[in-house]
RONU-849657 format. One record per residue (C-alpha): x, y, z; residue in one letter. Coordinates in pm, 1 decimal, m for minus. Example, Ala and Ser with C-alpha at 12.3 -4.5 7.8 and 13.67 -1.06 7.14 Angstrom:
BEGIN
1230.0 m450.0 780.0 A
1367.0 m106.0 714.0 S
This chain:
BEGIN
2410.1 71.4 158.1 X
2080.3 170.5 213.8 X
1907.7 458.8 m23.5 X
1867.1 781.3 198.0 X
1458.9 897.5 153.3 X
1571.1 1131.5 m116.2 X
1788.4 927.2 m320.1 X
1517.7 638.5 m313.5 X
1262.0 889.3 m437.3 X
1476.8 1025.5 m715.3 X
1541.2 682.2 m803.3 X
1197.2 601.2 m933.6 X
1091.8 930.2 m965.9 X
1319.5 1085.5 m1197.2 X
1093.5 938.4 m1492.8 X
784.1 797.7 m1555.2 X
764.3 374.6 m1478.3 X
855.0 248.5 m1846.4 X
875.8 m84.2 m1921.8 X
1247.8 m49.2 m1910.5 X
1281.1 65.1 m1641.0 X
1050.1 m240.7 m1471.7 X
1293.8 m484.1 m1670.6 X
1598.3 m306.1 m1521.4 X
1427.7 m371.5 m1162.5 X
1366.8 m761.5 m1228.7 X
1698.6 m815.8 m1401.9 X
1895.7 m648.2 m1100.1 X
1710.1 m861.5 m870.9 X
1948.9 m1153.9 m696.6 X
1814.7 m1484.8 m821.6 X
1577.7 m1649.0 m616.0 X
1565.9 m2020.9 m503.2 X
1333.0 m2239.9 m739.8 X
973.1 m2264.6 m654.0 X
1049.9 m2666.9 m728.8 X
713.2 m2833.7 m604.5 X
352.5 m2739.5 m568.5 X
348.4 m2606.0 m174.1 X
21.7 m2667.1 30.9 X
42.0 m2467.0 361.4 X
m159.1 m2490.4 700.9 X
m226.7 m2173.6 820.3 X
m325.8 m2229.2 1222.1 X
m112.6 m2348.6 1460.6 X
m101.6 m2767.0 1498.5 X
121.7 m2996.5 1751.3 X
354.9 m3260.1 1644.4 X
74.9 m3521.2 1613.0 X
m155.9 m3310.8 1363.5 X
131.0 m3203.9 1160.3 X
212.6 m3550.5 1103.3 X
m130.9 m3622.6 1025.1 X
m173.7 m3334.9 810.3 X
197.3 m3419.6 620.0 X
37.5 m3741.3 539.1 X
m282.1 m3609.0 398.9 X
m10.0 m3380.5 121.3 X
56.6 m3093.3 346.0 X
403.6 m2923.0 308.5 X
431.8 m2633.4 489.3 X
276.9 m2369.9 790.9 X
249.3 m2075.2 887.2 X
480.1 m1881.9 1227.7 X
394.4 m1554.5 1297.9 X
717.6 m1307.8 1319.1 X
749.5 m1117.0 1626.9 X
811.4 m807.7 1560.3 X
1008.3 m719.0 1866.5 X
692.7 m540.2 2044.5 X
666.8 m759.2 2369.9 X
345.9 m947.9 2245.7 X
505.9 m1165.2 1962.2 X
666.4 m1534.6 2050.8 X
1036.1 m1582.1 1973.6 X
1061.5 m1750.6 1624.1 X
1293.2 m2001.9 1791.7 X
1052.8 m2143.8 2004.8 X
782.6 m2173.2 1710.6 X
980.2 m2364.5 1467.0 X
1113.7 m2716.1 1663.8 X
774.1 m2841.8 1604.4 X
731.0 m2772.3 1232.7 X
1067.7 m2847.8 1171.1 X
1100.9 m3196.7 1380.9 X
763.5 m3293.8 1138.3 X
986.7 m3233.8 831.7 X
786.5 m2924.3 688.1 X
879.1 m2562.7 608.0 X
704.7 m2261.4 690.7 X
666.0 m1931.0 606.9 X
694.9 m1589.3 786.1 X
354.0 m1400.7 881.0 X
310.8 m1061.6 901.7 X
628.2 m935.3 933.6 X
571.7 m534.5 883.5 X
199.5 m532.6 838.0 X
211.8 m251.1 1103.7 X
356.6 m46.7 806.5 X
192.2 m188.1 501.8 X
m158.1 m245.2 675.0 X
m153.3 37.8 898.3 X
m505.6 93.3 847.9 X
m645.1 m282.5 894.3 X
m522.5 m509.5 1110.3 X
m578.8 m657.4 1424.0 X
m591.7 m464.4 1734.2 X
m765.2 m686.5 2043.6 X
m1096.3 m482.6 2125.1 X
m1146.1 m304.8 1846.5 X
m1274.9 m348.0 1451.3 X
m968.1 m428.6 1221.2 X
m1010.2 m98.4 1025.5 X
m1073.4 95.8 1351.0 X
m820.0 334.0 1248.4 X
m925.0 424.8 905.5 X
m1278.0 483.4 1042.4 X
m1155.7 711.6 1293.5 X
m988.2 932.7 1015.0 X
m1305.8 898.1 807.8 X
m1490.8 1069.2 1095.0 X
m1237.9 1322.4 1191.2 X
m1251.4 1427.3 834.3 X
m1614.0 1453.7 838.2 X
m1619.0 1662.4 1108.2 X
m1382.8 1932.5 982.6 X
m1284.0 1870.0 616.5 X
m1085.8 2164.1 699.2 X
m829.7 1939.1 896.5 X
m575.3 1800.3 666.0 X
m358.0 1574.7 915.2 X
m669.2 1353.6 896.6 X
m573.0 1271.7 536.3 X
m175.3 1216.0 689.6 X
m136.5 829.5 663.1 X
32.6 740.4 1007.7 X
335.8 628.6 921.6 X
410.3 750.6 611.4 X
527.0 536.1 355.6 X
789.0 745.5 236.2 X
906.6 816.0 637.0 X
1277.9 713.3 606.6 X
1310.2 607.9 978.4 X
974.0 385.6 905.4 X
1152.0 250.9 598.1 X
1542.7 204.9 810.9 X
1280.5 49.7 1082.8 X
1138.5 m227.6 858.0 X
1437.4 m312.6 682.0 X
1631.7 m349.4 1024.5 X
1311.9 m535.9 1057.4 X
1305.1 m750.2 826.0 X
1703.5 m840.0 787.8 X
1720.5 m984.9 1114.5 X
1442.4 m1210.9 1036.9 X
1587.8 m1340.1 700.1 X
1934.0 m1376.5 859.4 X
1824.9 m1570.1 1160.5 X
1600.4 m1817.6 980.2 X
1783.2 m1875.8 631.3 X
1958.3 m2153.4 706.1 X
1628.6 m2308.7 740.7 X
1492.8 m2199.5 392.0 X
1164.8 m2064.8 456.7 X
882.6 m2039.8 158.4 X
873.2 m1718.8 219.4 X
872.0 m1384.5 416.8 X
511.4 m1230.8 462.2 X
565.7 m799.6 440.0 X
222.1 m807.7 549.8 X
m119.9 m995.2 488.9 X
m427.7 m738.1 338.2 X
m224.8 m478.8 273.5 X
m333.0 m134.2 142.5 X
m265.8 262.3 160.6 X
m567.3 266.4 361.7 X
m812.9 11.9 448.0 X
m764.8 m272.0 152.7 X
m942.4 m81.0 m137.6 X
m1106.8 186.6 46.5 X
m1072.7 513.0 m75.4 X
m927.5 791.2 103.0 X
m674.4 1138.0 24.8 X
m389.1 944.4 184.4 X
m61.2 1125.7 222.4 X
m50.7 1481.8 299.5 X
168.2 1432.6 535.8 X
501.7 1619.8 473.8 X
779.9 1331.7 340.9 X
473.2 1215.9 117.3 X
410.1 1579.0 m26.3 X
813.4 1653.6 m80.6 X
850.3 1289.4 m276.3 X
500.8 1394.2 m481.5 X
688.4 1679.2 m594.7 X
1022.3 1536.3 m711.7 X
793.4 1264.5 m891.0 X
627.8 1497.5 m1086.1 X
926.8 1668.1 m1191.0 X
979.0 1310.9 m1362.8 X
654.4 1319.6 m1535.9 X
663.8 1652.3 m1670.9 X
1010.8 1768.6 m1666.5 X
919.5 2168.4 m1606.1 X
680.0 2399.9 m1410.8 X
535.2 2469.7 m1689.8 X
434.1 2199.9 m1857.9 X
279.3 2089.1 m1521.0 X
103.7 2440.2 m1481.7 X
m13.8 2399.8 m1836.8 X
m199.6 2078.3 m1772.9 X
m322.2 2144.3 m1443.2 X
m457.8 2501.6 m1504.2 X
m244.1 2609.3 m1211.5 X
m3.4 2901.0 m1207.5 X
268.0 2761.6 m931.0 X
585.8 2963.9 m946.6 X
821.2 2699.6 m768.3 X
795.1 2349.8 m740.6 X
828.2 2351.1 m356.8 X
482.4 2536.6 m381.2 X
290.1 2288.1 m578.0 X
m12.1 2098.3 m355.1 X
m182.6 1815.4 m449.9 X
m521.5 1846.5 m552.3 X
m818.9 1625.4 m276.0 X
m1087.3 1505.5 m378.0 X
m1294.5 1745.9 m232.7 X
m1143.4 2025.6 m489.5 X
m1158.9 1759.7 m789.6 X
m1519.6 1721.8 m752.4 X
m1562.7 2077.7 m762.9 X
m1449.7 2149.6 m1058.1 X
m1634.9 2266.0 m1399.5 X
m1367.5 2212.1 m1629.6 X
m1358.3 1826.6 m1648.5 X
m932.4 1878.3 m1523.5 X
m850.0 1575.2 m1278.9 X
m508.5 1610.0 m1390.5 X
m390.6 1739.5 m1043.7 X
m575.9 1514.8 m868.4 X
m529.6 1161.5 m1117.6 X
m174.8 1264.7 m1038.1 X
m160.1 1240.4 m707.0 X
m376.5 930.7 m684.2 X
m81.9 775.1 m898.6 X
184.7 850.7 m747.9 X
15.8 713.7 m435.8 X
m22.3 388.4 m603.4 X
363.5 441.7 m698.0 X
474.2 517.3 m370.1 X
294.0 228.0 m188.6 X
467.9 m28.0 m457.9 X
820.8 148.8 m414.0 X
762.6 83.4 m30.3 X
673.5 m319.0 m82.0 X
964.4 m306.4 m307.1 X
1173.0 m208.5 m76.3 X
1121.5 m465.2 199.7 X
1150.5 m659.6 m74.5 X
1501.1 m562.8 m174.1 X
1567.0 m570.7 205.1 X
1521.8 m955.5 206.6 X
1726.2 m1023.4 m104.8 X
1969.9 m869.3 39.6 X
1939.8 m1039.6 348.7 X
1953.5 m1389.7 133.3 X
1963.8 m1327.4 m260.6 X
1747.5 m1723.8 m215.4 X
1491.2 m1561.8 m26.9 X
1140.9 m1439.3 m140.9 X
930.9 m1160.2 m7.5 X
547.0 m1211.2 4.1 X
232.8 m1029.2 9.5 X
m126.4 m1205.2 100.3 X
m503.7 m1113.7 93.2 X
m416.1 m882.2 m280.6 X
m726.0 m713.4 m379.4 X
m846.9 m671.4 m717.8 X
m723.4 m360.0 m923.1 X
m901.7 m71.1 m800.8 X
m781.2 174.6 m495.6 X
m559.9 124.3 m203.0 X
m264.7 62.7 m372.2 X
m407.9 m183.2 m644.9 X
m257.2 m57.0 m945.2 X
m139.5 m349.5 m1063.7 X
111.0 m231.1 m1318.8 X
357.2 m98.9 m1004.1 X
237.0 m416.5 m768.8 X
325.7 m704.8 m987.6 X
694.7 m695.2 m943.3 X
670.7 m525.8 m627.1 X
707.8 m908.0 m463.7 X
766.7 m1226.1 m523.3 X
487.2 m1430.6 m416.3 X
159.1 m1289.8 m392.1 X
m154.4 m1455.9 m243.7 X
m519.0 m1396.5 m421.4 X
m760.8 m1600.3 m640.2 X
m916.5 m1525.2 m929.4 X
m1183.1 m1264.8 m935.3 X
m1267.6 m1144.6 m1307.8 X
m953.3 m1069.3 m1512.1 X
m710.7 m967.1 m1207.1 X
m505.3 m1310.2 m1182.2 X
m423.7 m1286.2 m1542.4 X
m353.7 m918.6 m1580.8 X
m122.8 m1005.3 m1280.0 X
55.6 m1273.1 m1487.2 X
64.0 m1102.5 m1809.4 X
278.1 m810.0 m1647.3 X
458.2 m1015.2 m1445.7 X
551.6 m1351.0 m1547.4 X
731.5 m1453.2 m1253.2 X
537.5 m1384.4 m978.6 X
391.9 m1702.9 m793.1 X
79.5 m1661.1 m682.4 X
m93.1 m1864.6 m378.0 X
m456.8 m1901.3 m308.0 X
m621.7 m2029.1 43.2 X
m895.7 m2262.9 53.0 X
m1161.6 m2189.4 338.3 X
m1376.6 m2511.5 235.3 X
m1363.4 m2819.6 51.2 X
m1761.7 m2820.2 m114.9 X
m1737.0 m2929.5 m487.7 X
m1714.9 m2541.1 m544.0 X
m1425.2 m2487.0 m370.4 X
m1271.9 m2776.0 m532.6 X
m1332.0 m2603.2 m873.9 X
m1154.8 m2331.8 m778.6 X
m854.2 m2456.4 m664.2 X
m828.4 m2638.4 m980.6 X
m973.8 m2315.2 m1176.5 X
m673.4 m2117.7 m1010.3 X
m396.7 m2409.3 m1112.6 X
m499.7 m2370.7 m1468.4 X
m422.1 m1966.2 m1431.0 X
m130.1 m2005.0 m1236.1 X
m154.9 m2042.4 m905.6 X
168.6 m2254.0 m760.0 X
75.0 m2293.5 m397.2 X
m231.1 m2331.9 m121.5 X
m343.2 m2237.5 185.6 X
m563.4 m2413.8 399.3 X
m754.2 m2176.6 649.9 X
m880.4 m2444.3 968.6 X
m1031.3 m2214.4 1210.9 X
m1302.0 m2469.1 1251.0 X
m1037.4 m2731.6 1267.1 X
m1246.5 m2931.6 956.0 X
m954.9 m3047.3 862.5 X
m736.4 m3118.9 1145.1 X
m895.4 m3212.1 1485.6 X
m786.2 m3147.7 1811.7 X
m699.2 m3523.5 1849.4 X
m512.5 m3562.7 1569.3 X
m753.7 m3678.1 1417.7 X
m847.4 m3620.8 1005.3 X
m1169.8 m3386.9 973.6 X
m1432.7 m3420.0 684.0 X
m1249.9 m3202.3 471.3 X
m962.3 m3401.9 435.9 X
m1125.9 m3602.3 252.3 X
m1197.8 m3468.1 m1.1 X
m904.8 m3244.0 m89.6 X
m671.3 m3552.6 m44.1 X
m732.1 m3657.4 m406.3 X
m675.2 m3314.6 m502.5 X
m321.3 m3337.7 m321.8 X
m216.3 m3622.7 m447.3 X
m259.6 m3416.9 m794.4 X
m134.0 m3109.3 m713.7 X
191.5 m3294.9 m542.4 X
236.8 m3536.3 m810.7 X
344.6 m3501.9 m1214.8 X
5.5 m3236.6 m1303.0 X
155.5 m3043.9 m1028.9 X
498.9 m3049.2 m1137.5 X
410.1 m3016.4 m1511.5 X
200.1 m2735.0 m1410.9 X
507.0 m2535.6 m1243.1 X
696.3 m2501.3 m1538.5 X
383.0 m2486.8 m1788.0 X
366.5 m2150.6 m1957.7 X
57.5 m2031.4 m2114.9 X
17.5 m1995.4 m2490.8 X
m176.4 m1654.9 m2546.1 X
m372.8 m1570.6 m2853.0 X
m305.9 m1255.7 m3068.7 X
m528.3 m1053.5 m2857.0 X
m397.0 m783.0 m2641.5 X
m622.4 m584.5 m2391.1 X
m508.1 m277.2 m2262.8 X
m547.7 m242.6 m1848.4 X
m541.5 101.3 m1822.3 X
m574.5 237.1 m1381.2 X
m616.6 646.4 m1479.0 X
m928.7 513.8 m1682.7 X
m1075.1 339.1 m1337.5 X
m943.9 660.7 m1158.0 X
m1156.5 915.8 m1423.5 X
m1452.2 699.7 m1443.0 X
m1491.8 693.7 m1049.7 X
m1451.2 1083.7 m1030.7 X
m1718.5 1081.1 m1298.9 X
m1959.1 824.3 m1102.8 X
m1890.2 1006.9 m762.9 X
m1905.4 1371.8 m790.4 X
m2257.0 1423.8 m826.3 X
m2235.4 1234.1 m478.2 X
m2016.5 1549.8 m300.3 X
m1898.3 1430.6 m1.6 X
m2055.5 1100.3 24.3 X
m1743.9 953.3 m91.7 X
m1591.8 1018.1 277.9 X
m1837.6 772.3 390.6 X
m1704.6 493.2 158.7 X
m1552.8 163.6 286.0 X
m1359.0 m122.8 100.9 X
m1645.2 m305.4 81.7 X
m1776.2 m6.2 m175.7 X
m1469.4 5.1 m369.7 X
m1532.5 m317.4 m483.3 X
m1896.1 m278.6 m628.3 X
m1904.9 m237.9 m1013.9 X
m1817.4 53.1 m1246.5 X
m1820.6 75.6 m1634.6 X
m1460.0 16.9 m1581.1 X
m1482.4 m305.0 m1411.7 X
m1765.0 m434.4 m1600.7 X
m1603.6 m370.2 m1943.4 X
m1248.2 m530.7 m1824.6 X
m1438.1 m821.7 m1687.2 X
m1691.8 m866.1 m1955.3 X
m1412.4 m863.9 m2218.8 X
m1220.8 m1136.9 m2068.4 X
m1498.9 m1356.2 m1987.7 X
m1611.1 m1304.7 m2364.9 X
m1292.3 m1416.0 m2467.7 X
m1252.2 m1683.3 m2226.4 X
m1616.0 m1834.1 m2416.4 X
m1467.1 m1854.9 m2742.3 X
m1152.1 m2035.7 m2616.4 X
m924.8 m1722.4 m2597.5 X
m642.3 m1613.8 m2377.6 X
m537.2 m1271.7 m2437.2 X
m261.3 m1093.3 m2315.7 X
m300.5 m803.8 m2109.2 X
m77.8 m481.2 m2145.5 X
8.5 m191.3 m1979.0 X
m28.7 205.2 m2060.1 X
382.0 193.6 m2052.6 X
379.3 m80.2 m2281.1 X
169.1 11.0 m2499.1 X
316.3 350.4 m2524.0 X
674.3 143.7 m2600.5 X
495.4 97.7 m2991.4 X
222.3 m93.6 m3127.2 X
135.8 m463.4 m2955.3 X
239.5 m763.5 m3199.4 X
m108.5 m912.6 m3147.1 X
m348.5 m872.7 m3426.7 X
m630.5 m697.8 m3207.7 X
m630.2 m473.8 m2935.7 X
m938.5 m444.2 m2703.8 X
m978.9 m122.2 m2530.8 X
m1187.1 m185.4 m2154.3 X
m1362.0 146.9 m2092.0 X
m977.6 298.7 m2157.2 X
m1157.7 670.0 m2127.4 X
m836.6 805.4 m2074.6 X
m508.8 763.3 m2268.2 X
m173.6 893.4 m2310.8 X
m50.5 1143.8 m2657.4 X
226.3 828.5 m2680.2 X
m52.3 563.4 m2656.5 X
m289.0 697.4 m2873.4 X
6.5 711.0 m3115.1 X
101.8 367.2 m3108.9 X
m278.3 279.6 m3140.4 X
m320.7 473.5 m3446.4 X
7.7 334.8 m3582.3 X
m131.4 m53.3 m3458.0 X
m469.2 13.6 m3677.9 X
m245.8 159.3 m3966.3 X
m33.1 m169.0 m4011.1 X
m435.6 m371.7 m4025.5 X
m480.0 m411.6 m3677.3 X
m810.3 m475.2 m3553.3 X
m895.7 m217.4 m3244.1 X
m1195.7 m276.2 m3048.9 X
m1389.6 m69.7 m2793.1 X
m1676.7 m91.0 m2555.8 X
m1683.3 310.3 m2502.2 X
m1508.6 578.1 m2775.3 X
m1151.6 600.1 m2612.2 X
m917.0 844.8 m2498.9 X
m1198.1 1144.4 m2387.0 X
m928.8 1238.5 m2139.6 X
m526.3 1262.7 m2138.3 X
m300.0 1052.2 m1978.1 X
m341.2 1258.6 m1640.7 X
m703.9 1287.1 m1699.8 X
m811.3 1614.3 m1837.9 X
m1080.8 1616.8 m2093.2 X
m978.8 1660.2 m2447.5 X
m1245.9 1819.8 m2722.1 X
m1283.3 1493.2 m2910.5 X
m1162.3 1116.6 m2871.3 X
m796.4 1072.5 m2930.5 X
m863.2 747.8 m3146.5 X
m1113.6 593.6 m3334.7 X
m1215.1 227.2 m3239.1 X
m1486.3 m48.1 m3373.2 X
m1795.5 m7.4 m3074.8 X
m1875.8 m345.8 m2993.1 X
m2032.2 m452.0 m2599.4 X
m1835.4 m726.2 m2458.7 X
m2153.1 m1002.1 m2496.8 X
m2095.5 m870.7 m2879.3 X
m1753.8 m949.4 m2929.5 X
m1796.7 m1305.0 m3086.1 X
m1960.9 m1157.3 m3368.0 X
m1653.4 m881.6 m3401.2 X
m1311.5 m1059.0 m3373.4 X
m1327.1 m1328.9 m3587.7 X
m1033.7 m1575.3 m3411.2 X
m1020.7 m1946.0 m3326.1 X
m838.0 m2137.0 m3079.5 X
m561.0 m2348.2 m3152.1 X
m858.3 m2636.9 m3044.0 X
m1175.1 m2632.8 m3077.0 X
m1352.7 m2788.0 m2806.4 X
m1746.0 m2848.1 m2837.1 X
m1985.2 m2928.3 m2540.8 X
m2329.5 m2865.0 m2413.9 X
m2424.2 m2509.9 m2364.3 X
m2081.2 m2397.6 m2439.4 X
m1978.4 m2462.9 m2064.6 X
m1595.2 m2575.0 m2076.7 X
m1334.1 m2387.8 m2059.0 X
m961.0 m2423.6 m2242.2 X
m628.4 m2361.4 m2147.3 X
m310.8 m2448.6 m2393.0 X
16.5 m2465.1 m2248.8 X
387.1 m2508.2 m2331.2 X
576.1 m2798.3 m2099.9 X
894.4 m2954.4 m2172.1 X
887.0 m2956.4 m2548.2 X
489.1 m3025.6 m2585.2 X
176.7 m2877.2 m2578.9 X
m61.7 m2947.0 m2280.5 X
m422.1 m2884.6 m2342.9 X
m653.7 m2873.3 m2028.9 X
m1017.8 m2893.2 m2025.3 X
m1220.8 m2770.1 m1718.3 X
m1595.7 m2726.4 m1675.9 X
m1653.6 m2356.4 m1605.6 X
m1890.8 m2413.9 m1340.6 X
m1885.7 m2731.7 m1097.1 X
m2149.7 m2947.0 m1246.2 X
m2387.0 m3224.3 m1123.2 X
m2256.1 m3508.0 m1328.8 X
m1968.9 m3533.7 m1590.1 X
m2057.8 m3440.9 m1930.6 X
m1937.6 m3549.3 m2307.5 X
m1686.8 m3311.1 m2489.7 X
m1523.5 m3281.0 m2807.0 X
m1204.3 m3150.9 m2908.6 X
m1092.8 m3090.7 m3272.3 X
m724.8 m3209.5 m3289.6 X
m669.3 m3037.1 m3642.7 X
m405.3 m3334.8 m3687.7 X
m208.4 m3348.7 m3365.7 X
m185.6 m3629.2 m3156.2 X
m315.6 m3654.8 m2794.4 X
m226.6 m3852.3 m2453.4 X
m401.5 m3791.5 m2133.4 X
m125.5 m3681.4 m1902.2 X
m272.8 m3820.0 m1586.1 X
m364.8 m4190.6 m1744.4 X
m123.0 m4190.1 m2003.6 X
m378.6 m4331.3 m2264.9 X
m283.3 m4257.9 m2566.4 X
m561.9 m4117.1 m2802.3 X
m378.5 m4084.4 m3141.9 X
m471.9 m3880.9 m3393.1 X
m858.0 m3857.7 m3462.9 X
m972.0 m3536.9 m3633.3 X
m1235.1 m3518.6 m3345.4 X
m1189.0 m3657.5 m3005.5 X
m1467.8 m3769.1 m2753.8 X
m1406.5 m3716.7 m2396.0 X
m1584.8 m3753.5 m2018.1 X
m1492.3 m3466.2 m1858.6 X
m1555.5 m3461.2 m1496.1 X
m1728.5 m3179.4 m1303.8 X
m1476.0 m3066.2 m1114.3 X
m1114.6 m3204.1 m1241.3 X
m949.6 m3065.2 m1526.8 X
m861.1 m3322.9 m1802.7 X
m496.9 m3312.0 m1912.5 X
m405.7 m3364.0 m2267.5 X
m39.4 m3423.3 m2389.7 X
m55.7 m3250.4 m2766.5 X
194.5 m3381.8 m2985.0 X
242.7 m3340.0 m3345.0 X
């Protein structure tokens, strides 16, 4: 039976999101069907002759949009003879993005976002006006939420027996506009499920009064605090504020969740999918409630965001889409395979792939290679290939992004109601200290794993160091298990002294913990690790990734930027054997062994003992 609004919102509310409480949610999940083959996907619309065309060139699967029972949708019965007559599957588009991307999608006439700009500029004009920071609908309306999973039941049951990839809740989702920033929900079901999540975090009144600064006498009185009233402030107290920013991010996750659960149990087989993810930042994009708030989730790598996703969440299979095929788009396919990614889609608005007459375009070409890969054994080994992480741990911590914008911004007043997505993507000390540290460790041959504020505050990380990114503001329970992590030898690093604020983000007198200062570019010279294999090459330009497959090690070898011409590199075996996985040539055992790497294609190395 489905959860009435406040039953769903005690549900996750009643305590803070622990990492046992995420386990509990993934273990009670109905198993899903096996994601048994690398999938590449045609997004635009093709007739029997180009689908058989394009199922020749490696292509497996399309796209039909789901009609969402407005008038202006097709019937998915008349969209899937064709696919299905070719022999490929196809996936479900867009199901409820007029819930989950309220705010930007497309509307014939007007700018995708033409909605979120209109709030922006009814907020301008009266700041005064609350309802224009009430996100229409709300995601914690409970006919919105009975509408959707109506919704998206009747999908699943009429096309299961076909066994879609996967059911689209919505493509470039986002509380607002993608990552844009904005006060979103004040609107009343939002405001009653802030307050029985707070009674979660803090348990009484007044141990929420006490870290606010506030004096509320009931709970049905408390407010959240805007942005306009943060940035006013003198005491350095974004508690109030930091609060209700997260449990924005928590209530956009519950609602993806939810569609989610809708579909499994519509078909425990089925998988629910979100596309066009955004890097961590605002919107929604706190990635420690989004990764298991779906199954498949489409993005590419930008940064450290694609492995934070995969650190948290194991399971999630993540699709990319290819717009070109230029020796730099090539490179990032494969770039993306090496982190993870298990499917593709090709965008063909220009129809550079398939022509009108059924005829191959000039990008097939060159990605037909790359199929034959990515369908053959690489592919498949890559599936089930998990990646073997160094003892490095590196703490992803969202109420430090949240402090250090309210920190850039302020002195700004009420600029930040002019801000788009496009903004929200631009660099902050945050960003640039999360990103620098990965790509630091990615040079020496490192893959760290990233954690959470919930588990880190479960006790100390096994890893031997823990890199801190800009992680301004911590937790009393993390910056115990920190201390307790450096008094058992562990080695904690730091780009910035951390912990100047609590875990809701109010300024403390001093730094909770102490921490080694080193700048990301400096970090070589401070964590003195090696990779499993040493690999050697001109201007230090190739990038590692070690794997566990089917009882071996697989050791793959990418250049980190497409090059002109193939280059010599050197990997120290320290003993082990080595095969090449795609030529089956087997290397032996030298202590030191010389290889062509091309400048796009990985190289594939079977490790043995």
């Amino acid at each position: 039976m489905p959860f009435s609004f406040r039953e769903r919102v005690s549900r996750f509310s009643a305590r803070p999101f622990t990492l046992t409480f995420v386990l509990a949610l993934i273990l009670a999940s109905p198993a899903r069907a096996a994601w048994d083959s690398f999938e590449i996907i045609h997004w635009q619309t093709r007739d029997a002759a180009q689908l058989e065309m394009l199922r020749k060139l490696g292509v497996t699967g399309v796209k039909v949009m789901a009609d969402r029972g407005d008038g202006v949708g097709t019937p998915l019965d008349q969209q899937t003879p064709v696919p299905r007559a070719a022999g490929m599957r196809w996936y479900i588009e867009n199901i409820a993005t007029d819930w989950y991307s309220s705010y930007h999608r497309f509307t014939p006439g007007k700018d995708v976002n033409w909605r979120f700009m209109a709030a922006q500029q009814q907020y301008r004009a009266n700041p005064s006006d609350n309802t224009a920071l009430f996100r229409e609908p709300s995601l914690m309306d409970p006919a919105w939420r009975d509408k959707i999973r109506a919704r998206l039941t009747a999908a699943v049951r009429q096309e299961k027996a076909f066994r879609p990839l996967y059911y689209s809740l919505g493509d470039e989702t986002g509380i607002a506009d993608l990552t844009a920033y904005w006060d979103f929900d004040l609107s009343s079901w939002s405001v009653a499920g802030f307050r029985i999540w707070l009674r979660g975090q803090y348990g009484s009144l007044t141990a929420l009064n006490a870290e606010w600064g506030t004096d509320y006498v009931s709970w049905d009185a408390v407010q959240p605090e805007t942005t306009n009233q943060a940035m006013r402030r003198t005491d350095d107290n974004f508690a109030a504020w930091n609060d209700f920013k997260a449990w924005m991010d928590t209530s956009f996750a519950d609602a993806l969740r939810d569609g989610t659960d809708a579909v499994h149990r519509a078909d425990p087989t089925a998988l629910s999918a979100i596309e066009g993810v955004q890097i961590p930042g605002w919107g929604g994009y706190d990635y420690t409630k989004l990764a298991h708030a779906a199954d498949v989730m489409e993005l590419s790598d930008d940064g450290a965001n694609v492995d934070i996703l995969h650190s948290i969440n194991p399971r999630v299979i993540q699709l990319i889409t290819s717009f070109g095929a230029s020796p730099a788009d090539l490179h990032a396919i494969w770039h993306n395979v090496l982190l993870g990614a298990r499917g593709l889609i090709l965008w063909d608005e220009d129809d550079s792939i398939s022509r009108a007459d059924a005829s191959l375009g000039p990008r097939a070409a060159a990605y037909a290679p790359l199929f034959t890969a990515l369908r053959g054994d690489v592919g498949r080994r890559m599936l089930d290939a998990e990646p073997v992480r160094d003892p490095v741990a590196v703490l992803y911590s969202p109420v430090s992004f949240r402090v250090r914008w309210m920190l850039d911004h302020r002195r700004y007043g009420d600029a930040w109601m002019h801000r788009s997505s496009e903004m929200e993507l631009e660099d902050n000390a945050w960003r640039a200290a999360l990103r620098g540290f990965a790509a630091a460790l990615e040079r020496m041959g490192l893959r760290p794993r990233f954690i959470t504020p919930e588990q880190l505050a479960s006790g100390p990380p096994p890893e031997t160091t823990l890199i801190l990114p800009h992680a301004i503001a911590l937790s009393g329970v993390e910056a115990a298990a920190i201390k307790a992590f450096a008094a058992r030898g562990g080695q904690v690093l730091a780009d910035t002294p951390p912990g100047q604020f609590d875990g809701h983000g109010r300024r403390l007198p001093e730094p909770q913990v102490i921490a080694t200062i080193v700048p990301p570019n400096d970090l070589a010279t401070a964590l003195k690790l090696a990779p499993a294999f040493r690999v050697e090459a001109q201007d230090n330009d190739v990038d590692s990734y070690l794997f566990r497959s089917r009882g071996h090690r697989l050791l793959a070898l990418q250049s980190h930027t497409p090059r002109e011409t193939s280059e010599n590199v050197t990997v120290e075996l320290n003993g082990a054997s080595a095969r090449d996985m795609v030529t089956g040539q087997d290397y032996g055992k030298p202590a030191r062994l010389e290889l062509t790497l091309d400048r796009i294609t990985p190289i594939f190395l079977e490790i043995g003992r």
